[in-house]
Biopython code that builds the backbone (N, CA, C, O; Angstrom):
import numpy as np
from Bio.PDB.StructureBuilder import StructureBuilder

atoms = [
    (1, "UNK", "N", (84.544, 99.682, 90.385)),
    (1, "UNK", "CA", (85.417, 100.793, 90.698)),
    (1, "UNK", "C", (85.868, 101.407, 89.378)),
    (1, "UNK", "O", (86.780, 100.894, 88.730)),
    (2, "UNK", "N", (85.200, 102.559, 88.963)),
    (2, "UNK", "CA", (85.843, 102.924, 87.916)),
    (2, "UNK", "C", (87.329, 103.744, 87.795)),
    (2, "UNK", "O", (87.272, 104.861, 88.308)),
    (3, "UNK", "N", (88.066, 103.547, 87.469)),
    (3, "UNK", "CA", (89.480, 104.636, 87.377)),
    (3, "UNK", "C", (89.751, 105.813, 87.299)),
    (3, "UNK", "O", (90.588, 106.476, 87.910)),
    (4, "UNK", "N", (88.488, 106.289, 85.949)),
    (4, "UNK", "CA", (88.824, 107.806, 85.818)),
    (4, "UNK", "C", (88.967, 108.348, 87.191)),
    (4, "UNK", "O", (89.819, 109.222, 87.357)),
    (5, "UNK", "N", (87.897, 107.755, 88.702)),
    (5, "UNK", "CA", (87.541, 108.550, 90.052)),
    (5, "UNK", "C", (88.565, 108.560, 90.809)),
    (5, "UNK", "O", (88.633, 109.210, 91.852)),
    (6, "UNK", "N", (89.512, 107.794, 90.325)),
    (6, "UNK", "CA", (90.964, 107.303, 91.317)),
    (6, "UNK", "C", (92.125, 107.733, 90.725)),
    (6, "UNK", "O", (92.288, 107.882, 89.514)),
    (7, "UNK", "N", (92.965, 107.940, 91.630)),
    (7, "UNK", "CA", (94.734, 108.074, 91.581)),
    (7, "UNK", "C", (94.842, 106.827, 91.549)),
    (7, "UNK", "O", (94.085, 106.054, 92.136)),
    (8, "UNK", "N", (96.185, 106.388, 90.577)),
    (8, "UNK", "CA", (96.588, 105.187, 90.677)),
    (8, "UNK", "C", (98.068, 105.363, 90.823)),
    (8, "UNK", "O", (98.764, 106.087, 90.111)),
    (9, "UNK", "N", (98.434, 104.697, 91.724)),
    (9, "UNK", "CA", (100.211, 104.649, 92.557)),
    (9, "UNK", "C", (100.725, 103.572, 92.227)),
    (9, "UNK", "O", (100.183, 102.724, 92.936)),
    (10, "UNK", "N", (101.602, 102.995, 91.435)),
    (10, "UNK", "CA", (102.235, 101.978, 91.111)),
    (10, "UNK", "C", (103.585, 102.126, 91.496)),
    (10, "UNK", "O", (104.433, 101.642, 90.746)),
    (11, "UNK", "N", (104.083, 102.930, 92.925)),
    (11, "UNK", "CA", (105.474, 103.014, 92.621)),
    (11, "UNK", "C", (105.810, 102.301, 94.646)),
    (11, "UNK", "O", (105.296, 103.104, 95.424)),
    (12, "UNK", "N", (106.145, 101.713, 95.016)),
    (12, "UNK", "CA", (106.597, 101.404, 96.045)),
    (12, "UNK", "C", (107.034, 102.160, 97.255)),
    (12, "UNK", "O", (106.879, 101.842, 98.434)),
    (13, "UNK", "N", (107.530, 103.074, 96.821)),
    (13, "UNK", "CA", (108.047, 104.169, 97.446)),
    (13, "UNK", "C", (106.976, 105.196, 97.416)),
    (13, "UNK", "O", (107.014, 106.090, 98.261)),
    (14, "UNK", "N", (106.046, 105.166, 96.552)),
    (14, "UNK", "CA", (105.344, 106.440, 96.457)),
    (14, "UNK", "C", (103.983, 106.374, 97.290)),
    (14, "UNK", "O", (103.262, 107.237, 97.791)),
    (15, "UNK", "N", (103.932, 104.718, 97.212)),
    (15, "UNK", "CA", (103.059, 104.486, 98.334)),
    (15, "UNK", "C", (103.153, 104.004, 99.880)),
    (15, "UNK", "O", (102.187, 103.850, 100.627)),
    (16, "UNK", "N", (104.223, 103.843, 100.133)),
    (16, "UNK", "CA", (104.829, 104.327, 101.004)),
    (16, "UNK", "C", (105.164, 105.250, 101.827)),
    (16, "UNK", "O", (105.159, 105.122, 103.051)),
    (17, "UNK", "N", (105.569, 106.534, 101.034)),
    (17, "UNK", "CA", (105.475, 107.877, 101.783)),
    (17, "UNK", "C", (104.460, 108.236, 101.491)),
    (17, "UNK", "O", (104.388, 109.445, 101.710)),
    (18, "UNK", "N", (103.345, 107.743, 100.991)),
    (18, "UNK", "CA", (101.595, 108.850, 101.409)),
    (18, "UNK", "C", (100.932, 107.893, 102.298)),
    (18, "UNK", "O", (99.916, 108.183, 102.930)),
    (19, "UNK", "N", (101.599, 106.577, 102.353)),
    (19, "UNK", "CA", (100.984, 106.070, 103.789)),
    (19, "UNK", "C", (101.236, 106.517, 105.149)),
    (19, "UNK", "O", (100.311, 106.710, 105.938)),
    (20, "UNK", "N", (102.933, 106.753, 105.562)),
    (20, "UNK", "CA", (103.237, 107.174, 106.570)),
    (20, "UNK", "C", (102.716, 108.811, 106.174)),
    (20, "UNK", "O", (102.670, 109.506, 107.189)),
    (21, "UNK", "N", (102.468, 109.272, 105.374)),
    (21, "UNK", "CA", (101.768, 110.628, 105.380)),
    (21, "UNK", "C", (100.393, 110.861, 106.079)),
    (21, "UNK", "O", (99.993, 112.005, 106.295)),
    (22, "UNK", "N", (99.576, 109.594, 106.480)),
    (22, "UNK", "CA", (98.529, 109.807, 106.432)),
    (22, "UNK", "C", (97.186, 109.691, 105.037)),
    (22, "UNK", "O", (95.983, 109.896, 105.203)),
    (23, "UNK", "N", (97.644, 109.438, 104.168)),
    (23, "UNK", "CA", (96.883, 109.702, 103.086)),
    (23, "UNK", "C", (95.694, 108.585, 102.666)),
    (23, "UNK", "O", (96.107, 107.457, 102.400)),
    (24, "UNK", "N", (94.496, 108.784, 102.604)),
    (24, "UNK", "CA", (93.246, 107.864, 102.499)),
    (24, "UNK", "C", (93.684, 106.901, 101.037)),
    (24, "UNK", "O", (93.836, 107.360, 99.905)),
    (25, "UNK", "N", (93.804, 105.655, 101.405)),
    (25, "UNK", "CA", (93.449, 105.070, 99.993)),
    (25, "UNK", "C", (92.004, 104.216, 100.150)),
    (25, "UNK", "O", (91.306, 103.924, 101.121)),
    (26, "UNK", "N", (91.917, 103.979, 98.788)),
    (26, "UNK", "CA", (90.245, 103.145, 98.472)),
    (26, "UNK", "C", (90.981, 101.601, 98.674)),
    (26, "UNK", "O", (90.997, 100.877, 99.669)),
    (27, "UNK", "N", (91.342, 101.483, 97.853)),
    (27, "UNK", "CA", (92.129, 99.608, 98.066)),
    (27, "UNK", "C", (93.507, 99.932, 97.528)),
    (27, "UNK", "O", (94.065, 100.839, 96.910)),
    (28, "UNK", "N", (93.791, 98.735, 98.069)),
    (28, "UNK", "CA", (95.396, 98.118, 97.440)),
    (28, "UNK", "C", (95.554, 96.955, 97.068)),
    (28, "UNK", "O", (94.996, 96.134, 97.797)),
    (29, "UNK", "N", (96.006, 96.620, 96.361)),
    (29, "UNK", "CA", (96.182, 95.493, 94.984)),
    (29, "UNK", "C", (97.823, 94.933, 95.183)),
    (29, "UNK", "O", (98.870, 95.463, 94.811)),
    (30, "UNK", "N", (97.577, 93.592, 95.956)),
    (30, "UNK", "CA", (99.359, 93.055, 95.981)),
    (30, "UNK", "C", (98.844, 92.205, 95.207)),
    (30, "UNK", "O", (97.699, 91.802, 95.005)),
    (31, "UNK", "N", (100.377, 91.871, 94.586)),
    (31, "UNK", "CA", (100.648, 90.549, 93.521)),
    (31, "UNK", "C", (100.634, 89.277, 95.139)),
    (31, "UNK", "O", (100.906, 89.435, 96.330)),
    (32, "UNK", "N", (100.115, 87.960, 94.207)),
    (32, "UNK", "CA", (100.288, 87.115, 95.733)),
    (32, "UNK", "C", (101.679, 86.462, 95.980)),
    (32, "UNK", "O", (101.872, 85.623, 96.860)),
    (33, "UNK", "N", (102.481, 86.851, 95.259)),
    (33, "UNK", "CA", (104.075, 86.722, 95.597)),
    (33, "UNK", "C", (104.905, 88.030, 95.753)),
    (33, "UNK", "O", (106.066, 88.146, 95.360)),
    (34, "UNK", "N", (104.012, 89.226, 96.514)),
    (34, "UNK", "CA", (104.562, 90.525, 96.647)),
    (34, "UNK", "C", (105.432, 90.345, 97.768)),
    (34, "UNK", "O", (106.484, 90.963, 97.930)),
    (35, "UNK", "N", (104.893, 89.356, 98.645)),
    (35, "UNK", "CA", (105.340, 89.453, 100.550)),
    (35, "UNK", "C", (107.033, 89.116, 100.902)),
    (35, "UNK", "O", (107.433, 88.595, 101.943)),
    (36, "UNK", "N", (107.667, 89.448, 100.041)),
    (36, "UNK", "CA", (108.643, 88.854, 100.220)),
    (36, "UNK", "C", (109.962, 89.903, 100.489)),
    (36, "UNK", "O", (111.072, 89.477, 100.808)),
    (37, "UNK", "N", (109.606, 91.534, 100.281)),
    (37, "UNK", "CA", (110.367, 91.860, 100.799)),
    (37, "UNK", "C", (110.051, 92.678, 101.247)),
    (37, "UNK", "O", (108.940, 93.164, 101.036)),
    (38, "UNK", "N", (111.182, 93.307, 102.303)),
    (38, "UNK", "CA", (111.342, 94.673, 103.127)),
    (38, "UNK", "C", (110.136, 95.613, 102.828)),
    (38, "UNK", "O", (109.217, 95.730, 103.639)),
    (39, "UNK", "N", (110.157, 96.103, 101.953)),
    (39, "UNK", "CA", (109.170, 97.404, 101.118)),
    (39, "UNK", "C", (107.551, 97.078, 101.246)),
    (39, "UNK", "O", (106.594, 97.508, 101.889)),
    (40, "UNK", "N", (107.768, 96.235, 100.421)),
    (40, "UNK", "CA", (106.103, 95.534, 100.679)),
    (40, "UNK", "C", (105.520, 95.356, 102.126)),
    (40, "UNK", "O", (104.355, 95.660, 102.384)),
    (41, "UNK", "N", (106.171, 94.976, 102.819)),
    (41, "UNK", "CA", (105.679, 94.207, 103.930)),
    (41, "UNK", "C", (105.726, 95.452, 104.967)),
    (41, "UNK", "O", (104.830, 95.511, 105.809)),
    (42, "UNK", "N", (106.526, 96.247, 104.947)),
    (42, "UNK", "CA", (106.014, 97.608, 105.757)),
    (42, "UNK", "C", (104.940, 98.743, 104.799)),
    (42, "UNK", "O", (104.457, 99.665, 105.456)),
    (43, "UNK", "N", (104.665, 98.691, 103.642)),
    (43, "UNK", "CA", (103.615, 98.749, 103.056)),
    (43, "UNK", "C", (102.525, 98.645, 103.852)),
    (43, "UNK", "O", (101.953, 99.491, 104.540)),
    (44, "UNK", "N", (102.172, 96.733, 103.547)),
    (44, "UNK", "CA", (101.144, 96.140, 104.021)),
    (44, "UNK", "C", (100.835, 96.393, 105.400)),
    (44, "UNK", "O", (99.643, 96.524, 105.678)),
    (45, "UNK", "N", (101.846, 96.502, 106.481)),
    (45, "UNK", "CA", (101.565, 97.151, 108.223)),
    (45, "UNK", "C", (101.472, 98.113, 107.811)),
    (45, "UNK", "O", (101.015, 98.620, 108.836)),
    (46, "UNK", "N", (101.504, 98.867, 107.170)),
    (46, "UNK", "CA", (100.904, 100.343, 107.271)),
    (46, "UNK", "C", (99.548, 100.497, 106.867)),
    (46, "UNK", "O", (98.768, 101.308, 107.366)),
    (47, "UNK", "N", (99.257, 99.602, 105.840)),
    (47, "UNK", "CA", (97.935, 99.566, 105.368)),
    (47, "UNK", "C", (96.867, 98.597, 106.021)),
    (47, "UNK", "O", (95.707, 98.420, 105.650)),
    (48, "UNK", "N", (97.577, 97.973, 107.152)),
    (48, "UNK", "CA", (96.477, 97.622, 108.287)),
    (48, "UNK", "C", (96.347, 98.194, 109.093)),
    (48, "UNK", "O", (95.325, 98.083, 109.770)),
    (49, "UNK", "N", (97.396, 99.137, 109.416)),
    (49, "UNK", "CA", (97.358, 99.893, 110.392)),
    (49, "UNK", "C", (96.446, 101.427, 110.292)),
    (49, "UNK", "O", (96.052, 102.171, 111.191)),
    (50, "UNK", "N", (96.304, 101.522, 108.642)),
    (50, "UNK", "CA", (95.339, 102.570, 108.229)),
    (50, "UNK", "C", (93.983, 102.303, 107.828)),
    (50, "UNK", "O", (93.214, 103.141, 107.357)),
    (51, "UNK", "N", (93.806, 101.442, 107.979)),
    (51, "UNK", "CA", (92.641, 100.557, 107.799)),
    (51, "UNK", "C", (92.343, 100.703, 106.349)),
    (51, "UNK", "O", (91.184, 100.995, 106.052)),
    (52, "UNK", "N", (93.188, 100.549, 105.438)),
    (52, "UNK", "CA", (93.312, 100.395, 104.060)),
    (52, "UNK", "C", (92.773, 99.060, 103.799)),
    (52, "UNK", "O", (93.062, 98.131, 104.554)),
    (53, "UNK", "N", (91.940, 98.882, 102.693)),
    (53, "UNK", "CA", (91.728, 97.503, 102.000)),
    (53, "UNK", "C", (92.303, 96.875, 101.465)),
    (53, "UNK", "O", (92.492, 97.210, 100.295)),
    (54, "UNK", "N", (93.013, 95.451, 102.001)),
    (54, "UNK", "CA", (94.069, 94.729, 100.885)),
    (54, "UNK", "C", (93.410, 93.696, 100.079)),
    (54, "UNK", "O", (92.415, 93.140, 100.545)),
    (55, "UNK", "N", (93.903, 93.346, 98.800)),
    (55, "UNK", "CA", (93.671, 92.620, 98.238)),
    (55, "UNK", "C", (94.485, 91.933, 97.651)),
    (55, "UNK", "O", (95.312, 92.581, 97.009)),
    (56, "UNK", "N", (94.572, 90.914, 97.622)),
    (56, "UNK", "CA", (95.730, 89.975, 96.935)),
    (56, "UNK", "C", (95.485, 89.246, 95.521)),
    (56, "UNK", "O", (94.390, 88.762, 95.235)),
    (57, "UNK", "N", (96.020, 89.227, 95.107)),
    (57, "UNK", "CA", (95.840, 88.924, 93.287)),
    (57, "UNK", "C", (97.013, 88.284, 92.214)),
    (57, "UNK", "O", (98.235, 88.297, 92.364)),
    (58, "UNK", "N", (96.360, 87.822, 91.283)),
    (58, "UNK", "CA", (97.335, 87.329, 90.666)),
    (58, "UNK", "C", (98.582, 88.076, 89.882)),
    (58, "UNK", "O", (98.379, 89.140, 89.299)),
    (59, "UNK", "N", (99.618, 87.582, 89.900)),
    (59, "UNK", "CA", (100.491, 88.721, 89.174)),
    (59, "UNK", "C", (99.862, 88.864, 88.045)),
    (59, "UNK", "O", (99.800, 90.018, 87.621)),
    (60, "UNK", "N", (99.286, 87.888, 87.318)),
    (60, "UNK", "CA", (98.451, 88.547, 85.834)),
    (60, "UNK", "C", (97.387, 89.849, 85.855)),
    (60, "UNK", "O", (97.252, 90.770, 85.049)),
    (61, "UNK", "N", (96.668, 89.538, 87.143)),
    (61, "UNK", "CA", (95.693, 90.782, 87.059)),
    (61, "UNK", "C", (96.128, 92.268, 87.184)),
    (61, "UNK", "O", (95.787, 93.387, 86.800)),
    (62, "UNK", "N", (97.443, 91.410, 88.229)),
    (62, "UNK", "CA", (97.862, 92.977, 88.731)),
    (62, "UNK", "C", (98.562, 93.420, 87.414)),
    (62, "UNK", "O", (98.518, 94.641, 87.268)),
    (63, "UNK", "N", (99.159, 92.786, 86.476)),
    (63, "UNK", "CA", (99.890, 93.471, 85.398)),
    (63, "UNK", "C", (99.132, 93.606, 84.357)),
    (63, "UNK", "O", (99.695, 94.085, 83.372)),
    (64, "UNK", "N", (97.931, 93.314, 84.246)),
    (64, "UNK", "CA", (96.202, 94.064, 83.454)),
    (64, "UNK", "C", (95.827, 95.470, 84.183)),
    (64, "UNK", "O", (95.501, 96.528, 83.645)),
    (65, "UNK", "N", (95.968, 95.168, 85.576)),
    (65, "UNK", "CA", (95.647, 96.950, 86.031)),
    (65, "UNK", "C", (96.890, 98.173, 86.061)),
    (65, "UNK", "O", (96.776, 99.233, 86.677)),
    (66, "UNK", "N", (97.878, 97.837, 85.394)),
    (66, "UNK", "CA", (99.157, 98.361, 85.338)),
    (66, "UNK", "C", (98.842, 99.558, 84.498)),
    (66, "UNK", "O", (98.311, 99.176, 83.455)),
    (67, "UNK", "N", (98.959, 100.809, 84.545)),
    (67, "UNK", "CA", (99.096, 101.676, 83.242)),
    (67, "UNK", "C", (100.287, 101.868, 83.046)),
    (67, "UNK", "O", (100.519, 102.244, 81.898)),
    (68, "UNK", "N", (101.472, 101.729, 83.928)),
    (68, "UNK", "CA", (102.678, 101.515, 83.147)),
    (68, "UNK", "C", (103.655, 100.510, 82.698)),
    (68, "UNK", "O", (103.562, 99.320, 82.394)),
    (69, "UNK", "N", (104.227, 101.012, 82.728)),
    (69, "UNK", "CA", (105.176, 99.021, 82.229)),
    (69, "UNK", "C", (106.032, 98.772, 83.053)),
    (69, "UNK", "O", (106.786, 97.829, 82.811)),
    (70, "UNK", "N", (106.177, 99.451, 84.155)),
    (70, "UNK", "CA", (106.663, 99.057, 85.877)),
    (70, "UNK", "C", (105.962, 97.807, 85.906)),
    (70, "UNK", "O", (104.838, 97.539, 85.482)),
    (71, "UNK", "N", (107.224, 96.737, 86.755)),
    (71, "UNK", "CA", (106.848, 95.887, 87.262)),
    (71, "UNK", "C", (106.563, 95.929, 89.132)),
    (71, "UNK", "O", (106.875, 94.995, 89.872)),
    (72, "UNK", "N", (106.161, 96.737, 89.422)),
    (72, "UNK", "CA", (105.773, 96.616, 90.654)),
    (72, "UNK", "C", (105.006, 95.632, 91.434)),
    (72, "UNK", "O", (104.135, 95.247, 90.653)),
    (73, "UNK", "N", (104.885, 95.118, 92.372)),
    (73, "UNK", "CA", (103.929, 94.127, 93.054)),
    (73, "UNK", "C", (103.070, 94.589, 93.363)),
    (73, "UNK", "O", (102.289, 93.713, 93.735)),
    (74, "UNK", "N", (102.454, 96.006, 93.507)),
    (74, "UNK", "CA", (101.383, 96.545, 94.445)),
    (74, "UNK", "C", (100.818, 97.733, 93.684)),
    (74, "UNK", "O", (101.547, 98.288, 92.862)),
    (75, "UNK", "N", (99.884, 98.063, 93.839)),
    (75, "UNK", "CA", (99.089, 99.035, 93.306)),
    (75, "UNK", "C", (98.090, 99.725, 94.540)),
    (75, "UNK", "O", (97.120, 99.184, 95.073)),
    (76, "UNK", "N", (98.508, 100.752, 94.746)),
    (76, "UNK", "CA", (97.349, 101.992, 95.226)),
    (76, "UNK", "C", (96.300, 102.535, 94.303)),
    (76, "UNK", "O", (96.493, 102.820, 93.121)),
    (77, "UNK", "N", (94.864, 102.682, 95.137)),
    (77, "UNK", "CA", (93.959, 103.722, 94.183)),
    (77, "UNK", "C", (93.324, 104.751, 95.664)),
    (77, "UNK", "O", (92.684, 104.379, 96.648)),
    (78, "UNK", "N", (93.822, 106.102, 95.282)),
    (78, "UNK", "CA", (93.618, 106.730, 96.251)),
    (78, "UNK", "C", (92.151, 107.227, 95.702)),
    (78, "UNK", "O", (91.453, 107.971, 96.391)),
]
sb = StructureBuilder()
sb.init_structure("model")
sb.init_model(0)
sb.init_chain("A")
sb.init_seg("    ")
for serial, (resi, resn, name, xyz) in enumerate(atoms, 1):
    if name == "N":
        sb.init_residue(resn, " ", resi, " ")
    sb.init_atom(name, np.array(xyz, "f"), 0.0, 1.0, " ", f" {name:<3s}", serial, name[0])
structure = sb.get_structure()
């Protein structure tokens, strides 16, 4: 998957409202200690419910695919 082809969403909220928007993503990237709150976890039902790809990962990887220095648990690539 190269990046330049993708949007990358690192913000909780931001992926959030383009899910209940309707909006196509390619995958999603949780840390495997993301599930723990409120945000995430209606995230994740939304992204089964959109037939989004989840993937679960280590917090190390996910903070290698980070371009910012947000600590977020989850990552979108639209």
């Amino acid at each position: 998957m190269s990046r330049s082809k993708f949007i990358q969403i690192e913000s909780k909220n931001a992926l959030l409202e383009l899910l209940k928007e309707g909006r196509e993503f390619d995958k999603i990237f949780v840390a495997s200690n993301a599930f723990k709150d409120e945000k995430s976890k209606e995230i994740l039902q939304l992204a089964g419910k959109n037939k989004v790809s989840v993937e679960k990962v280590s917090r190390r990887t996910l903070n290698r695919k980070l371009r910012s220095s947000s600590s977020e648990s989850i990552i979108g690539y639209m």
